[in-house]
C-alpha positions as CSV (number, residue, x, y, z in Angstrom):
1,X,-4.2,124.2,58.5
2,X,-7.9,123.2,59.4
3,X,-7.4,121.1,62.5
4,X,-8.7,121.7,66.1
5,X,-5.5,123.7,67.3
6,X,-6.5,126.6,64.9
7,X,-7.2,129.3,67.4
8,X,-9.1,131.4,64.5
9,X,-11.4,128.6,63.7
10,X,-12.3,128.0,67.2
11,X,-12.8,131.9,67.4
12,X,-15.1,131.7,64.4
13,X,-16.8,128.9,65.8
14,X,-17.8,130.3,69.4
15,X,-18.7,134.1,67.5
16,X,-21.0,132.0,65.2
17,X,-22.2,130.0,67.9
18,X,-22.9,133.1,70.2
19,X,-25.1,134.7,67.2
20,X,-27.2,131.8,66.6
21,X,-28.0,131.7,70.1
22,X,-28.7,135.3,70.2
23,X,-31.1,135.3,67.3
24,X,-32.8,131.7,68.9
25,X,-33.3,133.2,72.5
26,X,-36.4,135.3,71.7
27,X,-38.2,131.9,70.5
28,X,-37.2,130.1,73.4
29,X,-38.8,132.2,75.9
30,X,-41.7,131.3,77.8
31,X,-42.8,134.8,77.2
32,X,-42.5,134.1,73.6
33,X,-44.2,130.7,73.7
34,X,-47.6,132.8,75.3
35,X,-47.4,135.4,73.2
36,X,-47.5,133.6,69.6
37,X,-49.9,131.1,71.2
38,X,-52.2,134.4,71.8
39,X,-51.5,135.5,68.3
40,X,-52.9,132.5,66.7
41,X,-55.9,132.1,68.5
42,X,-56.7,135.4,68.5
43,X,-56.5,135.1,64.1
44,X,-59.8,135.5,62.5
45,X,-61.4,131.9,62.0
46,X,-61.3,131.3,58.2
47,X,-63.6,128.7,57.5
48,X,-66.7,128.1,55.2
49,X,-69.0,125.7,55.8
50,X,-70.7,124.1,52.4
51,X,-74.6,123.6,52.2
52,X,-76.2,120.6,52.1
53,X,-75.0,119.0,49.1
54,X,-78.5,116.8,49.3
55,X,-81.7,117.9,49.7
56,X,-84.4,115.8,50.8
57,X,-87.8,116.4,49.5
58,X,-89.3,115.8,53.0
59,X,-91.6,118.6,54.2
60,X,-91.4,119.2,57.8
61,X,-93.2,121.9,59.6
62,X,-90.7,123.6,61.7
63,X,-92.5,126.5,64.6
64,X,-91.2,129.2,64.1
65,X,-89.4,131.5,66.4
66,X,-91.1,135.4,66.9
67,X,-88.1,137.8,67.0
68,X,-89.0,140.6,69.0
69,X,-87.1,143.7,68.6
C-alpha cells in the first residue's frame, strides 16, 4: 500500500518537496547572503571592556593633552 508505485505518495512527496524549496530559496540567494551579512555588521557592538584588575603603585607623569574647544 506504501510502495514506490503509489501515485499519491509520489504526489505528496514532490508538493512537499516543492514547499520546502520555496520556503529555502529566499536564503539561498546571493541577495540574501549580502543583505543579512549587512545586518549583522551593521548590529550595535555589545561589548564591555573590564578595568585593570591590577593596579600598580607606580607613579608616572603622563603630559597632558590641552583640549581646545
Amino acid at each position: 500500500m506504501l510502495g514506490i508505485s503509489n501515485a499519491i505518495l509520489w504526489l505528496f512527496g514532490v508538493l512537499a518537496l516543492g514547499v520546502v524549496l520555496f520556503l529555502v530559496r529566499g536564503h539561498l540567494t546571493a541577495e540574501a547572503r549580502a543583505r543579512r551579512r549587512r545586518e549583522k555588521s551593521n548590529r550595535p557592538v555589545v561589548s564591555r571592556k573590564p578595568g585593570p584588575t591590577v593596579r600598580l603603585a607606580v607613579d608616572v607623569d603622563k603630559a597632558k593633552r590641552d583640549r581646545k574647544r
